[in-house]
C-alpha positions as CSV (number, residue, x, y, z in Angstrom):
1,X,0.0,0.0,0.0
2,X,1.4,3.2,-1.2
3,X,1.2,6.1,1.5
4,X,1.5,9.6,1.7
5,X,4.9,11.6,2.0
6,X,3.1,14.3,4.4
7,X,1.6,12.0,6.2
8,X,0.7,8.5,7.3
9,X,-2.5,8.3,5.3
10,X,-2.6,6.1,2.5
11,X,-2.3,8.2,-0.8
12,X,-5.5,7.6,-3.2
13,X,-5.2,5.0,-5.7
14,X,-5.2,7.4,-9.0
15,X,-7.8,5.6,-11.6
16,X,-7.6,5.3,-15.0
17,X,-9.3,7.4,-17.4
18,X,-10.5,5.9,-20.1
19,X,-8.8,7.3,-23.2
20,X,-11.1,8.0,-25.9
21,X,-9.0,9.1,-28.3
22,X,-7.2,5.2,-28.4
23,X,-10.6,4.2,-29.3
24,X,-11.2,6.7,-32.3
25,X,-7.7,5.7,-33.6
26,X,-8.5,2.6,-33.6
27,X,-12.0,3.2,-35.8
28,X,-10.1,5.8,-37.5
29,X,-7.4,3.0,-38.6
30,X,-10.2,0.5,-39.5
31,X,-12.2,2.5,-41.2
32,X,-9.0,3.4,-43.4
33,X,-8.0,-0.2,-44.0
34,X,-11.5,-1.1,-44.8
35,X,-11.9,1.9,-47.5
36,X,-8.4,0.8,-48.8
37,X,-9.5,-3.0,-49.3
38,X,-13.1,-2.7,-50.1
39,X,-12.1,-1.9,-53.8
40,X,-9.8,-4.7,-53.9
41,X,-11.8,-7.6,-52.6
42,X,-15.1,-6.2,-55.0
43,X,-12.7,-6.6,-58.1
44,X,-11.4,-10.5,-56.5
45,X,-14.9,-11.5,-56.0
46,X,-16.2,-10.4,-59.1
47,X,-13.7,-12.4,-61.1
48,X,-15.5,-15.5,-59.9
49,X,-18.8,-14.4,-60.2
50,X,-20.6,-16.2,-62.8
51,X,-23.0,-13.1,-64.6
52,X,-21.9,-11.9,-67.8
53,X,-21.5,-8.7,-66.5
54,X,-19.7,-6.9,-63.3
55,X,-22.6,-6.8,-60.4
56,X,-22.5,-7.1,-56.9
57,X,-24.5,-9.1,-55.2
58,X,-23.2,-12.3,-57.6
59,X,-25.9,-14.6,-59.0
60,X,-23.3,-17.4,-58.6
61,X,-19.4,-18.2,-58.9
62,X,-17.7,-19.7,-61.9
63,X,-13.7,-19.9,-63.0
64,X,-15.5,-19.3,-66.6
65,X,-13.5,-15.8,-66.3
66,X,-10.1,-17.4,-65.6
67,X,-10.4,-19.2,-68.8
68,X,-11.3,-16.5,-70.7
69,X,-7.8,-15.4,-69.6
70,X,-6.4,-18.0,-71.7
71,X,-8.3,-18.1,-74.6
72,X,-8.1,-14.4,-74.9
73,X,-4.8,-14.4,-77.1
74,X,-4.4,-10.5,-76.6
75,X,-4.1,-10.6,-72.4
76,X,-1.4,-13.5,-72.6
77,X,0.4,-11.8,-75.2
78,X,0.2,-8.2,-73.4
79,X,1.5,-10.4,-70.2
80,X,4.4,-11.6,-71.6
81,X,5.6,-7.9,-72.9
82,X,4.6,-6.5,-69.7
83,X,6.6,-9.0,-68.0
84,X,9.6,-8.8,-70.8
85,X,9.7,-4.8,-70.5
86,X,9.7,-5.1,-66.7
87,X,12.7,-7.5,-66.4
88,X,14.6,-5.2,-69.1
89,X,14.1,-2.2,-67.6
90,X,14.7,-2.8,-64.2
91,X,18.2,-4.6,-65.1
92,X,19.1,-1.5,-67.4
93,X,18.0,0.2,-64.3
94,X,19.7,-1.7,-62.5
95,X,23.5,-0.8,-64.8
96,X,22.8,2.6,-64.4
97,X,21.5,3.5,-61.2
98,X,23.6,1.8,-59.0
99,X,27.0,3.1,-60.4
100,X,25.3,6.8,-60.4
101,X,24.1,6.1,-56.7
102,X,27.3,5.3,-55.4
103,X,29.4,7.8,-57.0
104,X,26.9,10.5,-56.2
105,X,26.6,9.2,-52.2
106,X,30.3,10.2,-51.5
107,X,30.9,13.5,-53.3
108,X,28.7,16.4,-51.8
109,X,29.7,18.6,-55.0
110,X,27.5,20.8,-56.5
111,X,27.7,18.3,-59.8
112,X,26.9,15.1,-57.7
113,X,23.8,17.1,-56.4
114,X,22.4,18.1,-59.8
115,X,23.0,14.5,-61.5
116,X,21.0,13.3,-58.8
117,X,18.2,15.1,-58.7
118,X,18.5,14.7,-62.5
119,X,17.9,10.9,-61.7
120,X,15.3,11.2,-59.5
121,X,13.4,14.1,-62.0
122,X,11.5,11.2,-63.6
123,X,9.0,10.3,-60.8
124,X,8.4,13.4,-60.1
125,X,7.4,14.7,-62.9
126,X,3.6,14.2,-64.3
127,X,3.8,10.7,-66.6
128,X,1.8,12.4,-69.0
129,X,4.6,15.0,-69.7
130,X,7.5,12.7,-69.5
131,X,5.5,10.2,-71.8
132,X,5.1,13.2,-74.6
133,X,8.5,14.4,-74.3
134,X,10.3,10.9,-74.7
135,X,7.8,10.4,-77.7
136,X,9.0,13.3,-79.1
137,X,12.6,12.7,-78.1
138,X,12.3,9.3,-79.3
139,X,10.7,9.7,-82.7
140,X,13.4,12.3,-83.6
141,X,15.8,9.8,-82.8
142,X,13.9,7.5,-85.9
143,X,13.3,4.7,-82.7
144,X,10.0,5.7,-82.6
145,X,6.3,3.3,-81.4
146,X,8.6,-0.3,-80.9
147,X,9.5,-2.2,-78.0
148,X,12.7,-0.4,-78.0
149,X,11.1,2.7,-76.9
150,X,9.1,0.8,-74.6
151,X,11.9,-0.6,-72.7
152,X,13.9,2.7,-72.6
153,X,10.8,4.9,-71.5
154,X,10.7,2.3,-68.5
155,X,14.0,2.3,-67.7
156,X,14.0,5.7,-67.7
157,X,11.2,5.3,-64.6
158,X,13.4,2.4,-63.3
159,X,16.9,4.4,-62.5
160,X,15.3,6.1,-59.8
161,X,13.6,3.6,-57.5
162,X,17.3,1.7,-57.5
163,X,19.5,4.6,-57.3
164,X,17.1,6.5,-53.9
165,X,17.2,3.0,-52.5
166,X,20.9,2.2,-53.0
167,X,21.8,5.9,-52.2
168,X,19.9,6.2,-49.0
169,X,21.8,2.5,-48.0
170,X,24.8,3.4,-48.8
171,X,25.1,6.5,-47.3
172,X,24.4,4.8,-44.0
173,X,27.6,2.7,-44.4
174,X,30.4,4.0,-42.2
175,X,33.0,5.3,-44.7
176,X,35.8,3.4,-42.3
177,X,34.4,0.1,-43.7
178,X,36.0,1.2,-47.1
179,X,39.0,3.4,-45.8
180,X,39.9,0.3,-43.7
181,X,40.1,-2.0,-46.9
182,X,42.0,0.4,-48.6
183,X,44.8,0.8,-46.0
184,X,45.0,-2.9,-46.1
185,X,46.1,-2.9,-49.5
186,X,42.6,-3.5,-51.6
187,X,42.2,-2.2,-54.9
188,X,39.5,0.1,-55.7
189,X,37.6,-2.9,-57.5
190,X,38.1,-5.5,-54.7
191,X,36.5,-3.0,-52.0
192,X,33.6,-2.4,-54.6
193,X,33.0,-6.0,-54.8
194,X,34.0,-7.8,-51.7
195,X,32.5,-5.0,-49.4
196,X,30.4,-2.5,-50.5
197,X,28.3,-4.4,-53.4
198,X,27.1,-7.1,-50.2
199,X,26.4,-4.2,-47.5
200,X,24.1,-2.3,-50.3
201,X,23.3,-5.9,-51.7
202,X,19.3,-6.0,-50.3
203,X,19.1,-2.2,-51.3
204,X,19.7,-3.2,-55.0
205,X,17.4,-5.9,-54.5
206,X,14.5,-3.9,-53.2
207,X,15.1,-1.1,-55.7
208,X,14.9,-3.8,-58.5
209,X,12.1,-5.2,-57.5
210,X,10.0,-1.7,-57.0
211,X,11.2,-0.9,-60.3
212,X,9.9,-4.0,-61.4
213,X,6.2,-3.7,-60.0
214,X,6.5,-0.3,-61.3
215,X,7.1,-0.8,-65.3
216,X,4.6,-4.1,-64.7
217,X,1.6,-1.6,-63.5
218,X,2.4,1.3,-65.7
219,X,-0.1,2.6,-67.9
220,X,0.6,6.3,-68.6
221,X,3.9,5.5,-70.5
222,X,3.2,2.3,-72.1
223,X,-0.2,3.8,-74.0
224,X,2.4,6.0,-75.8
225,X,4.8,3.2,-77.0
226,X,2.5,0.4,-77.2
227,X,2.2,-1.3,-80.4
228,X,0.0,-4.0,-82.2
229,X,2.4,-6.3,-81.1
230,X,3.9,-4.7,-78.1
231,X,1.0,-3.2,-75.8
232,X,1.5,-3.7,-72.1
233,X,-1.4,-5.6,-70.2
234,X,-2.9,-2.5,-68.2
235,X,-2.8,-0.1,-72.5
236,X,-4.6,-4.0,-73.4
237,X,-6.6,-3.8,-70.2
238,X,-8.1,-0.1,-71.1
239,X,-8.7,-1.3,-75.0
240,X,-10.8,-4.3,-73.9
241,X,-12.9,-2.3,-71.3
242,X,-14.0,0.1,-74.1
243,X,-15.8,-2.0,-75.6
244,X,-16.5,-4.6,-73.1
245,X,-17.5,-4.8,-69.6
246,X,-17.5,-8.7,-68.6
247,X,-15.5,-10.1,-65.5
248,X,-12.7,-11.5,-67.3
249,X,-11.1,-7.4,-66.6
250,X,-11.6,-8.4,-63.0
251,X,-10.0,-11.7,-63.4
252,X,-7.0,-10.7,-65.2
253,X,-6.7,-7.6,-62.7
254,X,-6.4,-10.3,-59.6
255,X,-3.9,-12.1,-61.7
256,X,-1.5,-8.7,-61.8
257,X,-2.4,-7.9,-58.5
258,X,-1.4,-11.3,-57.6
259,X,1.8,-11.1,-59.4
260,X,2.6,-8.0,-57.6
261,X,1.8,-9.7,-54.2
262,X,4.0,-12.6,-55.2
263,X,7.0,-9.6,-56.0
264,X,6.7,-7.8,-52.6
265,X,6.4,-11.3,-50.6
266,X,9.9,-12.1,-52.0
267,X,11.2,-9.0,-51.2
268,X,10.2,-9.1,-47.6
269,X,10.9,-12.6,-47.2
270,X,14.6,-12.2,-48.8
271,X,14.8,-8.7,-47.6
272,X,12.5,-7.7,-45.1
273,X,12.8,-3.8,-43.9
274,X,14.6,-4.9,-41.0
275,X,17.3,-6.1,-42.9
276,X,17.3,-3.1,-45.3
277,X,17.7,-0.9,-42.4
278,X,19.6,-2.8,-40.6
279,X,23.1,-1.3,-41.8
């Protein structure tokens, strides 16, 4: 029993208010989840319905969708470029922004500062600008509507989700890891290799795979580029829901998003924030 410093009484047990605003975060939080999911389980559970047309409640479920997937040569063609312009890009991405990120995260000149935010220019600026520019850009240089153009106009959206991650890892790295190597007698090329490529080695990672998810869900760009034979899925997507309005768009939308799901597991699995933070 707890008792007074004044005098011998024992002091009042204090009670506990009851906190309101815990309560209202707590709704607040749900309610923000539930607006953030509610979209997204609709469009899942309208890919099995089995009406010819999207409405909620279902008459019934059906996979009848899910095969349309496959018999529908345009969405498994539009797949496979999406998936081929995503791997290309975020490896040219990959060439080019890492070498830029570490040469830019130890020199504080004035020139280091403006190639970076040179790098990092694309994804802030509106895609619908940057899309009519590189069209432009891209037609003078006679490359114009191809899958070449396709797979530079994503890399040039892919540089700068690896070279912010690897640049913001990197410059976490105590400069004494490489400083020590070097006194040691390691060349410039054995330091790059044997110590910093493995510390910034889950930064590249994670910036690959965002760049990844990022040319595979891109629609502004890829509607400028796309061709007969080289649309992206979401510039095939838009085309097929002009004209029709069946489930098999919601069944091929919880295929990508499941793709995307697969892509972030691995990250997080492999490289969990944790880890990414953890140097």
């Amino acid at each position: 029993m707890m008792y007074d410093l004044v005098s011998d009484h024992p002091a009042p047990r204090r009670r506990k208010r009851f906190r309101w605003s815990r309560i209202l975060l707590a709704i607040y939080v749900l309610l923000f989840l539930l607006f953030l999911l509610a979209p997204i389980t609709a469009v899942v559970a309208v890919s099995f319905s089995s009406a010819n047309f999207i409405a909620l409640p279902m008459p019934g479920l059906s996979l009848r969708w899910y095969e349309r997937i496959v018999g529908y040569e345009p969405f498994l063609q539009s797949l496979i470029v999406s998936l081929e312009v995503a791997a290309i890009s975020a490896l040219a991405g990959l060439v080019l922004g890492v070498p830029a990120a570490l040469w830019v995260a130890r020199d504080r000149g004035v020139l280091a500062r403006a190639i970076m935010s040179l790098m990092l220019a694309p994804i802030s600026v509106p895609a619908m600008l940057l899309g009519f520019s590189l069209l432009y850009l891209l037609s003078a240089m006679t490359i114009g509507i191809s899958f070449l153009a396709l797979c530079i106009t994503h890399t040039v959206v892919a540089i700068p989700y690896v070279a912010r991650t690897v640049l913001a890892v990197y410059r976490s790295l105590p400069v004494e890891y490489e400083e020590a190597a070097a006194v040691l007698g390691a060349s410039r090329l054995r330091i790059l290799f044997d110590i910093v490529l493995p510390l910034i080695k889950p930064a590249i990672f994670a910036g690959t795979m965002f760049s990844v998810l990022m040319s595979f869900d891109n629609l502004s760009l890829s509607f400028f580029f796309g061709g007969a034979a080289t649309s992206t899925l979401p510039v095939v997507m838009l085309s097929y829901m002009q004209n029709q309005f069946d489930p098999s768009i919601a069944a091929i939308a919880t295929v990508q998003m499941l793709i995307a799901v697969l892509a972030l597991g691995i990250v997080n699995w492999i490289y969990g924030i944790e880890k990414l933070t953890a140097a």
